[in-house]
C-alpha positions as CSV (number, residue, x, y, z in Angstrom):
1,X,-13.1,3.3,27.5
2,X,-16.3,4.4,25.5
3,X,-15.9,6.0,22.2
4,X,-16.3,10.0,23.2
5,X,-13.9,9.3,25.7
6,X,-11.5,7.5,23.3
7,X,-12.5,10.3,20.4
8,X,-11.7,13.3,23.3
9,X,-8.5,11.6,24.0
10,X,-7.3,11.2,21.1
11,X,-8.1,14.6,19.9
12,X,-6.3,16.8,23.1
13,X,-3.3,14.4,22.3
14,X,-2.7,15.2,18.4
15,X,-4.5,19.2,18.7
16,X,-1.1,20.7,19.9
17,X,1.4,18.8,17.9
18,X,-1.4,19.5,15.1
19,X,-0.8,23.4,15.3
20,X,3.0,23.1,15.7
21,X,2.6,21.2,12.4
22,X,0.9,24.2,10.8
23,X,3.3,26.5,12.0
24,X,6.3,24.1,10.9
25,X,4.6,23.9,7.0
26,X,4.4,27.9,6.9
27,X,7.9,27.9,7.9
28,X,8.8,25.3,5.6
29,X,6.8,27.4,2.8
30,X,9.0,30.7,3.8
31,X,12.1,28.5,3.0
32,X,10.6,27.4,-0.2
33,X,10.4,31.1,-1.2
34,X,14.1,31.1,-0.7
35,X,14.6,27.9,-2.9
36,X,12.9,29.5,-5.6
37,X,16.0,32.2,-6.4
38,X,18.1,28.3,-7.2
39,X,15.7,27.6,-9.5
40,X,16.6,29.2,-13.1
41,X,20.6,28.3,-11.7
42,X,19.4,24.3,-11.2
43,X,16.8,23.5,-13.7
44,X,14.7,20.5,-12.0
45,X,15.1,21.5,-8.6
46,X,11.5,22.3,-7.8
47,X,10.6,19.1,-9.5
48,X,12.6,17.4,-6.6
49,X,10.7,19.3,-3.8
50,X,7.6,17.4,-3.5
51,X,9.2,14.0,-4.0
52,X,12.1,14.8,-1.4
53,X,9.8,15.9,0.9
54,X,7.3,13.3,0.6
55,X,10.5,10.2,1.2
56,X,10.7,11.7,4.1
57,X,7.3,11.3,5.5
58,X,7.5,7.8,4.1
59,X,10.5,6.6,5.3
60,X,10.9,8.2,8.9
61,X,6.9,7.1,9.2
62,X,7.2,4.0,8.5
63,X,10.6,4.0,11.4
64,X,8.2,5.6,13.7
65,X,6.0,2.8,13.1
66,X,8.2,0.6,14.1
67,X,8.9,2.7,17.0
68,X,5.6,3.0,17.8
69,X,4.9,-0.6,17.9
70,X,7.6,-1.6,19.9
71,X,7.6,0.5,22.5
72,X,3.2,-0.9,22.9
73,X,4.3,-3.9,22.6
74,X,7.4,-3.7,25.1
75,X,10.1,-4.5,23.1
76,X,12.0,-1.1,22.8
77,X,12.4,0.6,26.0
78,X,11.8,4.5,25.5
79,X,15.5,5.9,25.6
80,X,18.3,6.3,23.6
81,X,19.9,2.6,23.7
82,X,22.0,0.0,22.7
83,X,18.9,-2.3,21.7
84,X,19.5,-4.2,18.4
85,X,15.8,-3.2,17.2
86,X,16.5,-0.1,17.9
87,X,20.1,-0.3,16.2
88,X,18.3,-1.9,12.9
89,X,15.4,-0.1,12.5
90,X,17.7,3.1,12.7
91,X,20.1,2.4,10.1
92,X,17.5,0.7,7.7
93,X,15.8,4.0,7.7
94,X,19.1,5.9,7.4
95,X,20.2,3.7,4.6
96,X,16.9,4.1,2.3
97,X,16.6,7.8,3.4
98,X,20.1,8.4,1.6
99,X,19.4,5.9,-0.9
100,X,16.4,7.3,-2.2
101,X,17.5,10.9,-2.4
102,X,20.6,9.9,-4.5
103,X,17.2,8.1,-6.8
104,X,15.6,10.9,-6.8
105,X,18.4,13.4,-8.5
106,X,19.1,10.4,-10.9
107,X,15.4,10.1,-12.0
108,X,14.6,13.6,-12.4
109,X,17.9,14.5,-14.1
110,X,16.4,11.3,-16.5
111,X,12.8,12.3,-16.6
112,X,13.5,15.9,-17.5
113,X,16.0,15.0,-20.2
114,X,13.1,12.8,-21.6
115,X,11.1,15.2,-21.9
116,X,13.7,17.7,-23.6
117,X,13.2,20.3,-20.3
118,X,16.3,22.4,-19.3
119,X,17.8,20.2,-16.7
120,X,21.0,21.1,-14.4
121,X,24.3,18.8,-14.8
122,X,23.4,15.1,-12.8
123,X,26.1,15.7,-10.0
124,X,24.1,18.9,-9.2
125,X,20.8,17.3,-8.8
126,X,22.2,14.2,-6.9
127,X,25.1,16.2,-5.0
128,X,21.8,18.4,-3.9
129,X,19.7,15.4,-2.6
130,X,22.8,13.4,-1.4
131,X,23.7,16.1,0.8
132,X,20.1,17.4,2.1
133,X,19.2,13.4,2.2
134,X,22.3,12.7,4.9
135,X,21.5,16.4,7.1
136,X,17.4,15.5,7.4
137,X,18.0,11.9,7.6
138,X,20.3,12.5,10.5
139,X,17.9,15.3,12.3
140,X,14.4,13.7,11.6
141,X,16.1,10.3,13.3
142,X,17.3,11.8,16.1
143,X,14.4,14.5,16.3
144,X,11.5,11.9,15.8
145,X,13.2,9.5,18.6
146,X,13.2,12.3,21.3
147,X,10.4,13.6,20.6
148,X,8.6,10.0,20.6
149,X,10.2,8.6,23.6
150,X,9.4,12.0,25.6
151,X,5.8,12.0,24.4
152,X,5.3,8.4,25.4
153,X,6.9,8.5,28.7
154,X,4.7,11.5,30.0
155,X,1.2,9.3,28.3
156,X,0.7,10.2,25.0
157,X,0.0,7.5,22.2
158,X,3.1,7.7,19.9
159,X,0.8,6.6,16.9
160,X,-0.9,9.8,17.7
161,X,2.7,11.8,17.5
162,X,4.1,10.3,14.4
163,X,2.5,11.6,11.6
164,X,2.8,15.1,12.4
165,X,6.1,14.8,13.9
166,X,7.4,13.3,10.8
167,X,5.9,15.6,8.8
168,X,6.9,19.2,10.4
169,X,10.3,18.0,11.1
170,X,10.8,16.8,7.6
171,X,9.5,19.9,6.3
172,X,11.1,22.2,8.1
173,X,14.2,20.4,8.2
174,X,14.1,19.2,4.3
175,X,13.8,22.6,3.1
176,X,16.3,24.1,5.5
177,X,18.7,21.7,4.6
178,X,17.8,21.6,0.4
179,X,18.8,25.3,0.7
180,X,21.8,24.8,2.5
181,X,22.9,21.8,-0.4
182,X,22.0,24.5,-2.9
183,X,24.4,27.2,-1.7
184,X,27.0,24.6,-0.8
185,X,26.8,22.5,-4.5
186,X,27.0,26.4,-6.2
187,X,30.2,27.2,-3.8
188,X,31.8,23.9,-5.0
189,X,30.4,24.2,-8.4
């Protein structure tokens, strides 16, 4: 395949899923506008924005990576199955996904009380991220999956599809489910 052809391809693939992206960020941004109310009730909470939202990409890339590269090289077959690759790569991501939103509370709860910042009570930072952390990390698994396997069984290059996948469904999904943790933590709290 020459290179136009391989640039052209490449380029119709990732345009679409490219503008749902957009789309997905100014929805995400609409939500944030919502989070903001939360903000003089949870000191630190938009601290914890960017870096939730950021885990995400990292983590749920780095499974569609994996995804990705078994399903070129043949090892995962593109469906929902009982395939111990599959299986692993899954719960790894799940496990760090949750693990490093409980971090994240603890370290700005730390950094802010360095720093001598009005700072909401720990188990209100880490009850926030604990629960957003389990709702995305359950959706953007699920989500990227389906939306990879589909994708790659009608052609399309999931290496092309991850990135923005990853990052619209984290965003839309992070922030929908931050503000959801928010008005459940003050309900409980």
């Amino acid at each position: 395949m020459s290179v136009r052809r391989e640039f052209w391809s490449i380029y119709r693939e990732t345009l679409p899923i490219l503008l749902i992206a957009l789309g997905g960020g100014l929805f995400a941004g609409l939500v944030l506008e919502g989070i903001v109310e939360s903000v003089q009730r949870f000191p630190g909470l938009l601290v914890m924005v960017p870096v939730f939202l950021a885990t995400r990409g990292n983590v749920y890339g780095a499974l569609g990576g994996r995804i990705s590269s078994g399903l070129h090289q043949g090892l995962i077959e593109p469906r929902f199955s009982r395939d111990d690759r599959l299986v692993n790569a899954v719960l790894a991501s799940f496990v760090n996904g949750i693990g490093i939103s409980i971090v994240i509370g603890v370290l700005t709860w730390i950094a802010l009380l360095l720093l001598g910042w009005e700072v909401a009570a720990l188990y209100e930072l880490v009850g926030i991220m604990l629960i957003a952390g389990v709702l995305t990390s359950v959706v953007l698994i699920f989500g990227l999956l389906a939306l990879i396997f589909a994708g790659y069984k009608y052609g399309y290059d999931p290496d092309n599809l991850v990135g923005p996948i990853v990052t619209t469904l984290g965003d839309i999904f992070g922030m929908l489910f931050m503000l959801l943790s928010i008005t459940l933590v003050e309900v409980v709290v």
